[in-house]
N, C-alpha and C positions, 0 to 999 in steps of 0.2 A: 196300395196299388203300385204297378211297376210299370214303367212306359218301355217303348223300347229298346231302351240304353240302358236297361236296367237300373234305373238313377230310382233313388224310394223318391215316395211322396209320402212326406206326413202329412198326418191329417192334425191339426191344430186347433183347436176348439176355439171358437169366438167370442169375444169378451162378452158380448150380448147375448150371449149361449151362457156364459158363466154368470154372468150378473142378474141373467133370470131365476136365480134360486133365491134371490136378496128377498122373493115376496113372502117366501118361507120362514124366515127371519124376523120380518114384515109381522106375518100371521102369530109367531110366538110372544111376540111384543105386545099386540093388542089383546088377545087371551088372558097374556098374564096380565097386566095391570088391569085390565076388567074383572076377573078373578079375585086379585086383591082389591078392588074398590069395590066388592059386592061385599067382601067378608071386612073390612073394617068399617061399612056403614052398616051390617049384620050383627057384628060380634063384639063384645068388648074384652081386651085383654083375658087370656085364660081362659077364658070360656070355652065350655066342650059342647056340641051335639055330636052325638052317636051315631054316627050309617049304618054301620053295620058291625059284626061282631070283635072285628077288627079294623074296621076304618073308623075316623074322628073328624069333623074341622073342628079347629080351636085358631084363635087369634095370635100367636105366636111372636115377636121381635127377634129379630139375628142382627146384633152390631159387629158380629166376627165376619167369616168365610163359612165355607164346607163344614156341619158337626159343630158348628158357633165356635170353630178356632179364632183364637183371640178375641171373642166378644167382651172379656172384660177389662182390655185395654182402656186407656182413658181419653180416647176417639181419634187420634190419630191412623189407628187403623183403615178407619173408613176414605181414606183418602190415599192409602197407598194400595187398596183392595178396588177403589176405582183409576186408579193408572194402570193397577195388573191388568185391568179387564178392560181399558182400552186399548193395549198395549197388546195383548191380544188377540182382541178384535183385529187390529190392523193387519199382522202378523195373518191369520187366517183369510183376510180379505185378498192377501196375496198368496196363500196357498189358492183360492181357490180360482184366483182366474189362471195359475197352472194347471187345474185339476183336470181328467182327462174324466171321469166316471161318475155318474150320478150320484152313486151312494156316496161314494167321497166328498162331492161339492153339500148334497144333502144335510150328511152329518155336520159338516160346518156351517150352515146357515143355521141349524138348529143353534148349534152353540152359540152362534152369533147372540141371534135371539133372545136366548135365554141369560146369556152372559148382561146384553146390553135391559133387558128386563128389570134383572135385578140392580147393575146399576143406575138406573132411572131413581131407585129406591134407592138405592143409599146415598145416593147428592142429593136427592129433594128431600127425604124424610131420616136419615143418619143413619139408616137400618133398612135391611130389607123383612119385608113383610111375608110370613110363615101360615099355613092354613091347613096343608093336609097332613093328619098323625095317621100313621099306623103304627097297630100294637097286639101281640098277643097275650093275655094271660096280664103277667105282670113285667111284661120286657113292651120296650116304647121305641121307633125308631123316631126319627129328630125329626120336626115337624119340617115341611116342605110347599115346594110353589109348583106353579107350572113353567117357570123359568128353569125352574131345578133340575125338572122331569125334561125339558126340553133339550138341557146339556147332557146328561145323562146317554138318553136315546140317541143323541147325536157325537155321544163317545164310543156309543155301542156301533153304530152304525160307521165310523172309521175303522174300529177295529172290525171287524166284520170284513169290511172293504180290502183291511191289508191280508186277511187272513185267506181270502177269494184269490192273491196272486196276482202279479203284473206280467201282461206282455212286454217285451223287449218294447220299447219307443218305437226302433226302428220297422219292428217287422210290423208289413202288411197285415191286413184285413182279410179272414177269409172270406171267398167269393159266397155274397149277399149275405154276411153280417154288419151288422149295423154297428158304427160308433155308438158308445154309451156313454 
């Protein structure tokens, strides 16, 4: 908007505008470790049930990252794979109270989410806990959570956002669109 004097007025998003996406975050957290506490009081290590012709739960361990990079370290890993991901986390917490877009703030609560999910897992139990395969034929991809799927979605969902285009900061609003 322009006042008389031509002087802009940004519009600024409110912390409490931004910090309401935290329940998002929130929701990935309790999903996933509900998720995980169905399937290791379910399943025991290895163990497959079949869904469908290509989907699997099986009880899975990851003491590495992404694709079990570095799981066969000798545990050091797990403690510099929960700094990353608070480290992070924080990093994110301050993208988002600059964020100006939903999708933007969205995808980063997922990640949040999903980041702080799986570390839950790897300080309380040294490993985070794996449940959904998919596989076709004879190819398998690397078993996975709803932590995983949560980061994912929510990397999708950034790129997406940068890919949609920013307006100039300073330019106005057209007449009766709405901040997002």
């Amino acid at each position: 908007m322009r006042d008389s004097g031509s002087a802009v007025i940004r519009r600024v998003p409110t912390t409490a505008n931004n910090w309401r996406w935290l329940w998002l975050a929130a929701l990935v957290i309790v999903l996933d470790q509900l998720t995980k506490h169905w399937v290791l009081a379910a399943f025991r290590p290895g163990e497959d049930l079949k869904l469908t012709s290509f989907a699997s739960l099986v009880l899975a361990f990851n003491r590495g990252a992404a694709f079990s990079f570095l799981a066969g370290a000798d545990g050091w890993q797990r403690w510099l794979f929960a700094l990353i991901a608070i480290v992070a986390c924080g990093v994110m917490l301050w993208l988002m109270r600059r964020g100006e877009r939903a999708l933007f703030r969205a995808g980063l609560a997922l990640i949040i989410g999903g980041a702080l999910g799986n570390l839950y897992d790897r300080v309380t139990l040294g490993h985070v806990v794996d449940f959904l395969l998919l596989h076709y034929r004879d190819w398998y991809y690397p078993a996975f959570n709803v932590a995983d799927s949560a980061i994912t979605l929510g990397a999708a969902a950034l790129i997406l956002d940068g890919l949609r285009g920013r307006r100039p900061r300073d330019a106005p609003h057209a007449p009766g669109e709405r901040e997002r």
